[in-house]
C-alpha positions in Angstrom: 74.8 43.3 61.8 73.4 46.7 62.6 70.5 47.1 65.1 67.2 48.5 63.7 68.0 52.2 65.6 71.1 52.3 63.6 69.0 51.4 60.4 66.8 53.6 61.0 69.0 56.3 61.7 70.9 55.7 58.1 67.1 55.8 56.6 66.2 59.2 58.0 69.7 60.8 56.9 68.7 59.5 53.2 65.7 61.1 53.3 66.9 64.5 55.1 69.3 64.8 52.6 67.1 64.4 49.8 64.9 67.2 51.4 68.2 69.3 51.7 68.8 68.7 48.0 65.2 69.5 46.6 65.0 72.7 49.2 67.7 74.3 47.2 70.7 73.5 49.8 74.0 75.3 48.8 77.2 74.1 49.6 80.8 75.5 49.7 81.8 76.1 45.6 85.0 74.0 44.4 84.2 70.4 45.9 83.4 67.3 44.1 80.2 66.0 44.2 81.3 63.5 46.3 82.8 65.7 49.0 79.5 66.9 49.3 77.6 63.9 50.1 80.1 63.6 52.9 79.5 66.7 54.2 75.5 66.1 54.2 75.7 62.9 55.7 77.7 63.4 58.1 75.4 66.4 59.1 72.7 64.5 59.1 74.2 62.1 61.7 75.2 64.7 63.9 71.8 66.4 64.1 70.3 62.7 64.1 72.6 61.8 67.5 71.9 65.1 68.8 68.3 64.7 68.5 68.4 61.3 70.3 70.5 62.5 73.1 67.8 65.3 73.4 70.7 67.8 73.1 69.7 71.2 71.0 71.7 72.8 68.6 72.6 75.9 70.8 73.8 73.5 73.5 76.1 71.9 70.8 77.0 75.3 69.7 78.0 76.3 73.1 80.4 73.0 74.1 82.3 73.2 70.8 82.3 77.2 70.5 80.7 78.2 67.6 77.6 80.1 67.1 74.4 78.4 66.3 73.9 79.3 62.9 77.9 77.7 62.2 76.9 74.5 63.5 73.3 74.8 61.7 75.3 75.1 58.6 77.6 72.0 59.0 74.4 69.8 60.1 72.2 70.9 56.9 75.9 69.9 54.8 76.8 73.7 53.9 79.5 73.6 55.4 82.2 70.6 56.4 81.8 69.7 59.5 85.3 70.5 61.8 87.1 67.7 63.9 86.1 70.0 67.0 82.5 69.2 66.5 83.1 66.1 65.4 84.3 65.5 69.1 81.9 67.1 70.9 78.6 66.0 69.4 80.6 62.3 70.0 81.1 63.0 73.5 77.7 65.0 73.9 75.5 62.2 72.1 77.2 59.3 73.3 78.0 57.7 70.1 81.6 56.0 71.0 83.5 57.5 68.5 81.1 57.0 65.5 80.8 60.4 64.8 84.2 61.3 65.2 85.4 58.2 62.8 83.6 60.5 60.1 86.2 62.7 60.2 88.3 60.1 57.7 86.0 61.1 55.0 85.9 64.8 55.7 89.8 65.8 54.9 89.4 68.8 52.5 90.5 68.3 48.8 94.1 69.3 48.1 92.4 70.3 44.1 89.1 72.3 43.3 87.2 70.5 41.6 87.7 72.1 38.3 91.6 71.3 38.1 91.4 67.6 39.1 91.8 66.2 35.8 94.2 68.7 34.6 96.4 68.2 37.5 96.6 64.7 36.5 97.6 65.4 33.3 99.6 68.0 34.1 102.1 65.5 36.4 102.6 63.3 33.5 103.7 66.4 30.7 106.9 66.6 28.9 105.8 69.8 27.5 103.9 73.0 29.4 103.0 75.8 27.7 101.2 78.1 29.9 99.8 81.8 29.5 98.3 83.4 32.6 96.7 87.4 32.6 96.2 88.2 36.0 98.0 85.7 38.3 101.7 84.1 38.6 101.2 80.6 37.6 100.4 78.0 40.1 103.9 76.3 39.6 106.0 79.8 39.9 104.4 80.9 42.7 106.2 81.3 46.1 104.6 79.5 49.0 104.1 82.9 50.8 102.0 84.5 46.9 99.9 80.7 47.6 99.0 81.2 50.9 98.1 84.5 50.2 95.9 83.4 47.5 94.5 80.6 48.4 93.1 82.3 51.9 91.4 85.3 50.3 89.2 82.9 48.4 85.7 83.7 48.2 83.4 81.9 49.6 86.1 81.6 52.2 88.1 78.4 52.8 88.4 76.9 56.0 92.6 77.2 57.9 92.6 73.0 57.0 91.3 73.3 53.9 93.8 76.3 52.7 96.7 74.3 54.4 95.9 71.4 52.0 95.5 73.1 49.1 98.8 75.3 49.7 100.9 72.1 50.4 99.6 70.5 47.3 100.5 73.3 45.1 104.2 73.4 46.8 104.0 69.8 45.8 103.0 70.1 42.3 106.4 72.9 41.5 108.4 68.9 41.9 107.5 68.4 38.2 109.8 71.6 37.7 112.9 69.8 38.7 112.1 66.1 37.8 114.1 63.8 35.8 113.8 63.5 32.7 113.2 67.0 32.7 109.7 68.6 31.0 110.1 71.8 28.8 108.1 74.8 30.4 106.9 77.9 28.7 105.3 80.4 30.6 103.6 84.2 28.6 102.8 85.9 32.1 101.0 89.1 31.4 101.9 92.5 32.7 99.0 92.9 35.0 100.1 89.7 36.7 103.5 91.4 38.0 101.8 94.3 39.2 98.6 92.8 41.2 99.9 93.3 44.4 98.7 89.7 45.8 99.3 89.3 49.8 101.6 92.5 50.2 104.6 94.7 48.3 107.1 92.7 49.7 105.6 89.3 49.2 105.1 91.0 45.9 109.1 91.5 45.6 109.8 88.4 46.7 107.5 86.9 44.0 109.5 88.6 41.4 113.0 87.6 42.7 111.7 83.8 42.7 110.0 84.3 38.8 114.3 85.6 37.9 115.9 82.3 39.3 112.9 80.2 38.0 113.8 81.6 35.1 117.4 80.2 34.9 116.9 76.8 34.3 118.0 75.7 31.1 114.4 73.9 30.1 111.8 76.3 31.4 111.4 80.1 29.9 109.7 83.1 31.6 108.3 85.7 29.1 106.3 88.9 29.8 103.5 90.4 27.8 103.3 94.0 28.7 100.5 96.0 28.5 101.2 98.3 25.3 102.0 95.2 23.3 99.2 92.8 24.5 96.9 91.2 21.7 92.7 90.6 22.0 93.4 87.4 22.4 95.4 87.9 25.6 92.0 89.5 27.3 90.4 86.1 26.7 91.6 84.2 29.8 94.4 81.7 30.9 95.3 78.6 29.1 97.8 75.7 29.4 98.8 73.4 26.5 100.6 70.4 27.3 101.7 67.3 26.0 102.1 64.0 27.3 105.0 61.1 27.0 102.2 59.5 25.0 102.2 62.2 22.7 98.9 62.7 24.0 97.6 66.6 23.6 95.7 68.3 25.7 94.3 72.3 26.7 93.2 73.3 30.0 91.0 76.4 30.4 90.4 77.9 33.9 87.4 80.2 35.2 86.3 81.8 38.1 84.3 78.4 39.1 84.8 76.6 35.9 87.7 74.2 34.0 87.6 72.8 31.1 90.3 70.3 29.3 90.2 69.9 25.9 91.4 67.0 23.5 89.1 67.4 20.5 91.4 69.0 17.7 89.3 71.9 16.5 89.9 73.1 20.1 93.5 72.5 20.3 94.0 74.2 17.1 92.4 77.5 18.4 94.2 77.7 21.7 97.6 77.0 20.1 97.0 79.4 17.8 96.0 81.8 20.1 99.3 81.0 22.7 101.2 81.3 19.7 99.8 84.7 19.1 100.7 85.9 22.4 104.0 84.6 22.9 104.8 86.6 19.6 104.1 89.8 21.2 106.0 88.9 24.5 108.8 89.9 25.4 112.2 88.0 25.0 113.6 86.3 27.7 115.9 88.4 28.4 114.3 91.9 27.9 111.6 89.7 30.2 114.2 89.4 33.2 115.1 93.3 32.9 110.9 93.9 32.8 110.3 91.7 36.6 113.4 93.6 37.8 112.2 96.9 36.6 108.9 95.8 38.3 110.1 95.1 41.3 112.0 98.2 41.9 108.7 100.1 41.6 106.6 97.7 44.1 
């Protein structure tokens, strides 16, 4: 049974949270709702403990070395709050290592938000048909072009959180050699292969992994180039894919926003549209001559 303090204490976080909410509170974009809550409760707790202990925020600060406004940010729930303060506060506050038990429900997400579902689908597809404009697809990319990514993301990602989400997509390129195998088609647009992402040899590197990719007997790389590239192509990726239930399905990916799509009407118009742009691709031969080309000139 928990003492009347502890009540309490769960009480007041409720109701600072809700002030946190209705004051217009931002948090870190990408994270489930859920993630959230974590990350204002358990701020709330810490700033509850400290308070009890009489210990101030800049005294925190200075025991786990961060500057005040960090650790104001992971008490009000904009930001997670790290292992490291986790620890102190615990030792600080005195709570026996309630605080730092938190720390369970704090592990970043190894998805966004916005491609939970679609990952999901996408591990149970015998068919991938995937078009991206301005990025080498998450399942060709080269652990060095992820990292690289993934860390230059905006609002910026935490080194645990960018470790989780890089491991995760290294372990999502397994559907590329699983048995039975899946088909994979993948229209990757000109401006793709020239973004320099992380640096010109990362870039090279890239390109050499997109040829061997390339050679497996049930996945096709394709390039759109530039002077051949239809309106459609300027539209945005997309990913059609099909499941061992037959099961169809279209994913569409934003800056902060994914959508998946089962409803016909929809399905129709992205197929068509892929279908569109594959046409004016490149073979996939004249395709493997393009990266190489490409590569030379990084």
């Amino acid at each position: 049974m928990r003492s009347l303090g502890e009540c309490r204490c769960g009480y007041t976080a409720w109701l600072y949270t809700v002030w946190w909410w209705e004051a217009g509170g931002c948090v870190a974009s990408g994270e489930s709702q859920q993630a959230q809550q974590n990350w204002r409760y358990c701020g709330g707790q810490i700033k509850l403990w400290r308070e009890e202990a009489g210990v101030s925020r800049q005294e925190l600060a200075g025991e786990a070395g961060y500057d005040y406004e960090y650790v104001k940010s992971m008490e009000c729930g904009r930001r997670r709050p790290t292992l490291r303060l986790l620890q102190v506060a615990d030792q600080l506050c005195g709570a026996r290592g309630k605080l730092v038990a938190a720390h369970e429900f704090l592990k970043p997400e190894p998805f966004p938000q916005r491609t939970q579902q679609y990952v999901l689908v996408e591990a149970e597809a015998i068919t991938v048909q995937w078009y991206e404009p301005m990025l080498i697809p998450g399942l060709l990319q080269t652990p060095e072009y992820a990292r690289a990514l993934i860390s230059s993301n905006c609002p910026p990602l935490d080194e645990e959180t960018v470790d989780e989400r890089v491991t995760a997509r290294l372990k999502r390129q397994e559907k590329l050699t699983s048995k039975p195998p899946t088909y994979f088609s993948f229209v990757i647009h000109e401006a793709a292969l020239r973004s320099v992402v992380g640096n010109r040899d990362a870039m090279r590197r890239q390109c050499d992994h997109l040829l061997d990719a390339g050679k497996q007997r049930h996945l096709s790389v394709q390039v759109l180039p530039f002077a051949t590239a239809p309106t459609a192509a300027l539209s945005g990726p997309m990913v059609l894919v099909e499941t061992a239930d037959h099961e169809r399905y279209a994913f569409v990916d934003g800056q902060s926003t994914g959508a998946l799509y089962s409803d016909g009407d929809k399905l129709s118009t992205l197929t068509q549209r892929y279908g569109m742009i594959r046409m004016q691709a490149l073979s996939v031969e004249e395709s493997a001559q393009f990266i190489r080309k490409v590569a030379e000139e990084l």
